[in-house]
BASESE-366773 format. One record per residue (C-alpha): residue in one letter; x, y, z. Coordinates in nm, 4 decimals. Each point is the difference from the previous one (the first is absolute). Last residue first. Layout:
residues N
<pt A,<X,Y,Z>>
...
***
This chain:
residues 239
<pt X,<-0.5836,0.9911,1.7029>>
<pt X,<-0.2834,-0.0336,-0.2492>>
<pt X,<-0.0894,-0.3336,0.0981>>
<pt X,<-0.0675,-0.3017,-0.2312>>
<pt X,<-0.2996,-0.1804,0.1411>>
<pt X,<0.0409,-0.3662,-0.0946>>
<pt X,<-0.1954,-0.2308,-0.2365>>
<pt X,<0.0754,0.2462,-0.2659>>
<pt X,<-0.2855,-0.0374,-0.3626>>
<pt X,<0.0431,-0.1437,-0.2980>>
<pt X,<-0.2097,0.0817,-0.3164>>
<pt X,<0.2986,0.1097,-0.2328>>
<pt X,<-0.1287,-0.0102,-0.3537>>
<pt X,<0.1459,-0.1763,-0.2935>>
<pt X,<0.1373,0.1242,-0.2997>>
<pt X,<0.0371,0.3601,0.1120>>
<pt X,<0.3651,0.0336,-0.0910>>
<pt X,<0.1045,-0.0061,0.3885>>
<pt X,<-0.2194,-0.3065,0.0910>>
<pt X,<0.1164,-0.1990,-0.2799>>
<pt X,<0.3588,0.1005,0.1040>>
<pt X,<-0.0705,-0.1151,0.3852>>
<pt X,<-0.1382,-0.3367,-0.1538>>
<pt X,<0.3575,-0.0451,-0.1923>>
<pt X,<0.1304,0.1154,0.3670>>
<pt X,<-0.1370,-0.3250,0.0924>>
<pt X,<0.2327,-0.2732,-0.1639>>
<pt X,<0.2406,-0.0937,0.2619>>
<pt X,<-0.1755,0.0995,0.3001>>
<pt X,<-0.1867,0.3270,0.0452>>
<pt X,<0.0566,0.1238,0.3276>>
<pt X,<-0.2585,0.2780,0.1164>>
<pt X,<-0.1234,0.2015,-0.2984>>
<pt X,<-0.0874,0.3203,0.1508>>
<pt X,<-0.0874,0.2526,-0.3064>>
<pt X,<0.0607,0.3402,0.0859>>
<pt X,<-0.1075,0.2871,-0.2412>>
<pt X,<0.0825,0.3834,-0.0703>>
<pt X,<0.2814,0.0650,0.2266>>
<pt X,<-0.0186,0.3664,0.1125>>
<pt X,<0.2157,-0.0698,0.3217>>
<pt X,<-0.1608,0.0616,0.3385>>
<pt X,<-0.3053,-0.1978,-0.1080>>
<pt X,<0.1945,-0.3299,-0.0426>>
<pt X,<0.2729,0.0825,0.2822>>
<pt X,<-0.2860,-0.1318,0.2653>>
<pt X,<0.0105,-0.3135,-0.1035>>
<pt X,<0.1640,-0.2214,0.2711>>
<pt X,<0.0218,-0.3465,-0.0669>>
<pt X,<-0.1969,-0.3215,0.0310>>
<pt X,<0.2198,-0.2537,-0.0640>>
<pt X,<0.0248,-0.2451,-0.2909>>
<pt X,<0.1578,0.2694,-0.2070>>
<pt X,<0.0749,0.1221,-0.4331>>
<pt X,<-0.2075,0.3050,0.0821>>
<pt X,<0.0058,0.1231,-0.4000>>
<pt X,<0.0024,0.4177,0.0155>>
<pt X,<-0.0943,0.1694,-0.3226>>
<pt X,<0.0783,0.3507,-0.1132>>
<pt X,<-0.0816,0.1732,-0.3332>>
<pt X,<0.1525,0.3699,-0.0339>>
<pt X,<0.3293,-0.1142,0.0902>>
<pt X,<0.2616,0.2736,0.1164>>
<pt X,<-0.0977,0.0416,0.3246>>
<pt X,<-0.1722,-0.2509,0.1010>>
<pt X,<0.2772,-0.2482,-0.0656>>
<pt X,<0.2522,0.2503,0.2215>>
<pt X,<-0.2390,-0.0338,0.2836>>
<pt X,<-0.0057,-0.4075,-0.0310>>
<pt X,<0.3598,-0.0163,-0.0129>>
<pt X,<0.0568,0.2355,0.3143>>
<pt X,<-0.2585,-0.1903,0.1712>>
<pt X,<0.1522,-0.3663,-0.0677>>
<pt X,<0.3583,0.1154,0.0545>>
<pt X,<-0.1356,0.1224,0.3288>>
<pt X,<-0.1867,-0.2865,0.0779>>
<pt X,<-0.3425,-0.0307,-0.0178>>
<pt X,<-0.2318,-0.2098,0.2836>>
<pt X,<-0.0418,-0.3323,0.0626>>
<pt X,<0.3397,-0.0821,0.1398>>
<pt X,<0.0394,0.2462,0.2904>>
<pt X,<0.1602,0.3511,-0.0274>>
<pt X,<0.1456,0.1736,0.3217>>
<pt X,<0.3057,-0.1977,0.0165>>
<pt X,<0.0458,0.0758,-0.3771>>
<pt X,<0.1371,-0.2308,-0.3022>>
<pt X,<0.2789,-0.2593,-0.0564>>
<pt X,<-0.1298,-0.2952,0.1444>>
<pt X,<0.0680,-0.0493,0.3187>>
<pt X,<-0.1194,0.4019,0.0175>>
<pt X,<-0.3287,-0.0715,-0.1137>>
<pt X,<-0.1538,-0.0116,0.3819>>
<pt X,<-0.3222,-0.1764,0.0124>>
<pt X,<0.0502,-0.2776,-0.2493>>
<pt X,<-0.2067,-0.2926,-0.1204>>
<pt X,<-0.0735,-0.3039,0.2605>>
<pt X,<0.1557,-0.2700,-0.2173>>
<pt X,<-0.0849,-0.3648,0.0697>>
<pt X,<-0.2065,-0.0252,-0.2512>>
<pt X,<-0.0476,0.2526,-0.3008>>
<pt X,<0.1803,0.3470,-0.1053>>
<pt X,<0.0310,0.1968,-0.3076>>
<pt X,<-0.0730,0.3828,-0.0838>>
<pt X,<-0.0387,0.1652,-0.3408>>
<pt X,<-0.0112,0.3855,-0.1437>>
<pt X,<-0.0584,-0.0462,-0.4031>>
<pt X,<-0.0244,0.3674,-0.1839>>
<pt X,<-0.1665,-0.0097,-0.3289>>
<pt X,<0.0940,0.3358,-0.2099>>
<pt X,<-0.2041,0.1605,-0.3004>>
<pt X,<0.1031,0.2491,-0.2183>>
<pt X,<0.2602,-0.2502,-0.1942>>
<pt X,<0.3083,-0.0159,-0.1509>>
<pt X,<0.0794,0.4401,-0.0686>>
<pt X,<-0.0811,-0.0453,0.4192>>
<pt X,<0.2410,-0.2971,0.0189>>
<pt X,<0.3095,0.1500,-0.1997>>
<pt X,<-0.0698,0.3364,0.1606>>
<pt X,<-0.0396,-0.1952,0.3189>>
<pt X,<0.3687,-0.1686,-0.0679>>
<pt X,<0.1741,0.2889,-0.0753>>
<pt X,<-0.0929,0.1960,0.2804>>
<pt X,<0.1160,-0.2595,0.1784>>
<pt X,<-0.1989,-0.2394,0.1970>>
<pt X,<0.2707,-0.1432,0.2356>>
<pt X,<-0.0200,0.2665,0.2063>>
<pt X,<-0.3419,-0.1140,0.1112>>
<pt X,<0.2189,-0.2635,0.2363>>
<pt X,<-0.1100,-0.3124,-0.1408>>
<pt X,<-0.2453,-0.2631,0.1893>>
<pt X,<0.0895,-0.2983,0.1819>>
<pt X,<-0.1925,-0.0334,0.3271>>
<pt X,<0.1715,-0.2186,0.2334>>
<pt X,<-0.2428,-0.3146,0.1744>>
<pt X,<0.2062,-0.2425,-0.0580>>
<pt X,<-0.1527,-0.3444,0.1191>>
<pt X,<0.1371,-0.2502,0.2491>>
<pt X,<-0.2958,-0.1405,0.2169>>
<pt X,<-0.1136,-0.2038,-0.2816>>
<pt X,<0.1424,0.1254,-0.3061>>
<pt X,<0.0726,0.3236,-0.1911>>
<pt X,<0.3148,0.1272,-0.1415>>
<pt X,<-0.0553,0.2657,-0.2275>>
<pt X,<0.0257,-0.0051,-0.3505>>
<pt X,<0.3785,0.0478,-0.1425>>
<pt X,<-0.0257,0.2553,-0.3460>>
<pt X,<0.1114,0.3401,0.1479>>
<pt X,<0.0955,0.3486,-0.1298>>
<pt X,<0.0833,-0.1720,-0.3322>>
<pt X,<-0.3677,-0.2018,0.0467>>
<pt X,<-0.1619,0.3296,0.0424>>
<pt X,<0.1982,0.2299,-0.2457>>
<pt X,<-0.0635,-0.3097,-0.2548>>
<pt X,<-0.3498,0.0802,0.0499>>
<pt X,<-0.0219,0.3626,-0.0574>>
<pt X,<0.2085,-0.0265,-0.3093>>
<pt X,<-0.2589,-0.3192,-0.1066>>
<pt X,<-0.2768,0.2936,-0.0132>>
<pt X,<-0.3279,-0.2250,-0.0633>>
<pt X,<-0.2024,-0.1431,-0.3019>>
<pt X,<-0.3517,-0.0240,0.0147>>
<pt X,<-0.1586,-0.2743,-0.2370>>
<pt X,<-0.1696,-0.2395,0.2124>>
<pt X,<0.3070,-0.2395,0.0296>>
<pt X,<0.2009,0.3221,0.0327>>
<pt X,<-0.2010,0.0653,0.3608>>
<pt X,<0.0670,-0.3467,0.1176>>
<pt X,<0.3591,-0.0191,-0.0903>>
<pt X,<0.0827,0.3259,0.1822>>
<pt X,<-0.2202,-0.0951,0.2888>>
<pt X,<0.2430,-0.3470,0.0457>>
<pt X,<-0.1309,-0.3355,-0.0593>>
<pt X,<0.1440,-0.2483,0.2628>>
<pt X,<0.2469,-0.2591,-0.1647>>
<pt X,<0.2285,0.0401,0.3259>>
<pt X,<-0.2229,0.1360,0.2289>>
<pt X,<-0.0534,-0.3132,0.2064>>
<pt X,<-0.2779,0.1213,0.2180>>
<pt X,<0.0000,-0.0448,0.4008>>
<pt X,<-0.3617,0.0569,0.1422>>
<pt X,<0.0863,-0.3552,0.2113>>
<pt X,<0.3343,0.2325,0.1464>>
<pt X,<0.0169,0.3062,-0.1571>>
<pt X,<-0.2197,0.1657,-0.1527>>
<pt X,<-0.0869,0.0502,-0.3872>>
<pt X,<0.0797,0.1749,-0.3458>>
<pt X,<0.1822,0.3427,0.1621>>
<pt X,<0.0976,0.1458,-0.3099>>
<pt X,<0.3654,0.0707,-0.1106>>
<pt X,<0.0237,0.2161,-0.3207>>
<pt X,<-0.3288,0.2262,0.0825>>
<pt X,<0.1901,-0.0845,0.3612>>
<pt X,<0.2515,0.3374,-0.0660>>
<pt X,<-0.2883,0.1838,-0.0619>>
<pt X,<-0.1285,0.1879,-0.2819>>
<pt X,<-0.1208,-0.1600,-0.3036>>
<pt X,<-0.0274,0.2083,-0.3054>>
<pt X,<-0.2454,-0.0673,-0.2570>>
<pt X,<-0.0641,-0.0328,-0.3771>>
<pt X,<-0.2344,-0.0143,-0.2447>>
<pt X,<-0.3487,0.1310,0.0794>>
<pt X,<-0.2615,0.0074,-0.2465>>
<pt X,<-0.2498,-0.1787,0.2190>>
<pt X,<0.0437,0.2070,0.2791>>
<pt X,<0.0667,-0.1385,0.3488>>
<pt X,<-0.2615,-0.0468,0.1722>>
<pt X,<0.0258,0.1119,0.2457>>
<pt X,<0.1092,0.3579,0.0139>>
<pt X,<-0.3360,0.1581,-0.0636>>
<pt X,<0.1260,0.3019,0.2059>>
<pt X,<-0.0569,-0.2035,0.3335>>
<pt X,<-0.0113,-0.3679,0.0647>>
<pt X,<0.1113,-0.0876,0.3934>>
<pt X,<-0.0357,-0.3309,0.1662>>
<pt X,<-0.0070,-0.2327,-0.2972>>
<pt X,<0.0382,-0.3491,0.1290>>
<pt X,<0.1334,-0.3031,-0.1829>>
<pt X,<-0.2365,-0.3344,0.1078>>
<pt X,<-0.1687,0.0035,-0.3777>>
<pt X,<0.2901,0.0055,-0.2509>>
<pt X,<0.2402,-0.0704,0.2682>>
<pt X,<-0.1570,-0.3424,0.0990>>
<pt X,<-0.1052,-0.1165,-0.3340>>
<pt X,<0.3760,0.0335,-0.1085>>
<pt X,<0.0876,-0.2336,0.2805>>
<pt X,<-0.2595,-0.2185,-0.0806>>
<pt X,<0.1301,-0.0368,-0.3436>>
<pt X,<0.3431,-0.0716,0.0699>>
<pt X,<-0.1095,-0.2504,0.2622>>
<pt X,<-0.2126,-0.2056,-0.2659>>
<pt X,<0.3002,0.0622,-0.2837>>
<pt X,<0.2180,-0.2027,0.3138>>
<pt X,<-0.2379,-0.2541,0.0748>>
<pt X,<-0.0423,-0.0508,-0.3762>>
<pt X,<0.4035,-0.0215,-0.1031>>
<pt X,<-0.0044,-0.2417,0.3681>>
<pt X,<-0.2201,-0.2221,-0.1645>>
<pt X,<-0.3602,-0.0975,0.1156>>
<pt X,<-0.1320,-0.3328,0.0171>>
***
C-alpha cells in the first residue's frame, strides 16, 4: 500500500534525479561552472527566469501551480537573487502562455532592453558579477510549432526555434556588462545554437523541462553539487 504523500515525495525525487544527471552542459568556458563556492548572489535575466516552461502541452501538460521556481531553488542552496530584476519581469508580464492541444501560444515574451535602465544594471552589476540568462520554448501534441512569428508578435522571417529580437538584444546587453554569463535552455525542442559562440557567454546548461521540483536538481548542478552527465538525443544545428 502506498499513500499518495509517498507517491508524490517518490515523483519529487525522481524529478530531481532527472535534472541532476539528464541536464546537459553544452558549453563550459572561463571556469564558469561551477559556480563558486563563495558566491552570494545572482541576477536572473529573462523575462521566463520568472515564468519557466515546466512541461508540454497536452499528456506533457504540468500543473505549475505549486511548481518550484529557479529563484527558490537557488536560495534553498544559499544563493540569493536580484528580486528588482524579477519584479520587472512579472510587472512587465505575469500570465503564462496558453498552451494546449492544438491551441498553444507560441509569443515570445521578453522585455524591450530599454527596460534595463542604467539604474537598474548599476543596481544589478554592484548585486552580482555573474548573470544567468533563461531562453525557453513550449509546445507538445497537436501543435506543429511556428514558421512565421508574425501570429504571434515577432518576425515573418524568424521561426520559433531561433532568437527573437528582444531575446538577442537582451542577451547582447548581458554580455556586455556581466563578466560571468550563463545560458539555461529551459526547451523540449531542439533549437538553434548558433548565437552561443557569437556572444561571449561562458556556459550553457540545457535542462529540458523540469517539472515541479527539478530546477532544485538544475541548482545542484549550477553550485557543483552534482555533476551533469547527460547528453542531446537530437542534433542541435547551428543555423
Amino acid at each position: 500500500t502506498v499513500t499518495y504523500e509517498q507517491a508524490l515525495d517518490h515523483g519529487n525525487d525522481v524529478s530531481l534525479r532527472i535534472l541532476q544527471e539528464g541536464s546537459v552542459l553544452l558549453k563550459n568556458e572561463n571556469s564558469a561552472l561551477p559556480l563558486p563556492a563563495d558566491l552570494q548572489q545572482v541576477n536572473l535575466f529573462g523575462w521566463r527566469s520568472s515564468k519557466m516552461v515546466f512541461g508540454g502541452a497536452g499528456s506533457g501538460f504540468v500543473d505549475d501551480a505549486n511548481a518550484v521556481s529557479l529563484q527558490t531553488a537557488l536560495e534553498e542552496r544559499g544563493i540569493q537573487v536580484n528580486q528588482e530584476l524579477l519584479d520587472l519581469y512579472t510587472g512587465f508580464s505575469s500570465q503564462a502562455n496558453a498552451s494546449g492541444v492544438g491551441a498553444t501560444d507560441f509569443t515570445i515574451t521578453e522585455l524591450p532592453v530599454s527596460s534595463y535602465t542604467d539604474d537598474v544594471l548599476s543596481r544589478a552589476k554592484e548585486f552580482s558579477d555573474t548573470a544567468i540568462i533563461t531562453i525557453s520554448r513550449m509546445g507538445g501534441e497537436g501543435n506543429d510549432l511556428p514558421t512565421d512569428m508574425s501570429a504571434f508578435g515577432g518576425s515573418s522571417d524568424r521561426h520559433y526555434l531561433e532568437l527573437s529580437e528582444q531575446e538577442e538584444a537582451m542577451i547582447q546587453l548581458v554580455c556586455e556588462q556581466f563578466d560571468r554569463v550563463i545560458l539555461l535552455v529551459n526547451s523540449s525542442h531542439a533549437m538553434e545554437l548558433g548565437f552561443v559562440e557569437e556572444y561571449p557567454i561562458d556556459a550553457v546548461l540545457w535542462i529540458g523541462c523540469p517539472g515541479t521540483n527539478g530546477l532544485r536538481g538544475v541548482a545542484d548542478v549550477l553550485t557543483g553539487a552534482v555533476s551533469p552527465s547527460g547528453r542531446l538525443v537530437d542534433t542541435y544545428a547551428y543555423d
